[in-house]
C-alpha positions, 0 to 999 in steps of 0.5 A: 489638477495633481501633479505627480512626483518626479521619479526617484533616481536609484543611487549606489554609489554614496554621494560626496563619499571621498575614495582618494584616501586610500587605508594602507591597511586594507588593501583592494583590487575590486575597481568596481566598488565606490570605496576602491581608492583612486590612488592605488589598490586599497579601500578608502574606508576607515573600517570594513566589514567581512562576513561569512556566505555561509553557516560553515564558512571554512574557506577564503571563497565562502567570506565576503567583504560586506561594505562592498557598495557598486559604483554609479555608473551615468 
């Protein structure tokens, strides 16, 4: 008799990853991503990562941040 595997639950949101710190250098309106800090409009994370959409990347509305990771939602 085999038994099958549980399915693997799909995770977006880094467990354990504290988001009450807020980096008052990096400041963040986006509620919707895990580093969003609980305690105002800034990242909790000590460093971000920003990229271009784009080859010719020439204005603010073609870079994005790249450490953006969506909450988890129940």
């Amino acid at each position: 008799m085999q038994h099958s595997k549980p399915p693997k639950i799909k995770r977006t949101e880094p467990f354990g990853m504290p988001n009450d710190k807020p980096n008052m250098s990096i400041e963040c309106s986006v509620s919707q991503c895990v580093h969003h800090c609980t305690k105002g409009n800034f990242c909790s994370l000590e460093t971000v990562k920003i990229g271009g959409i784009t080859n010719s990347t020439t204005a603010n509305d073609t870079t994005d941040c790249q450490s953006f990771v969506k909450k988890y939602k129940c």
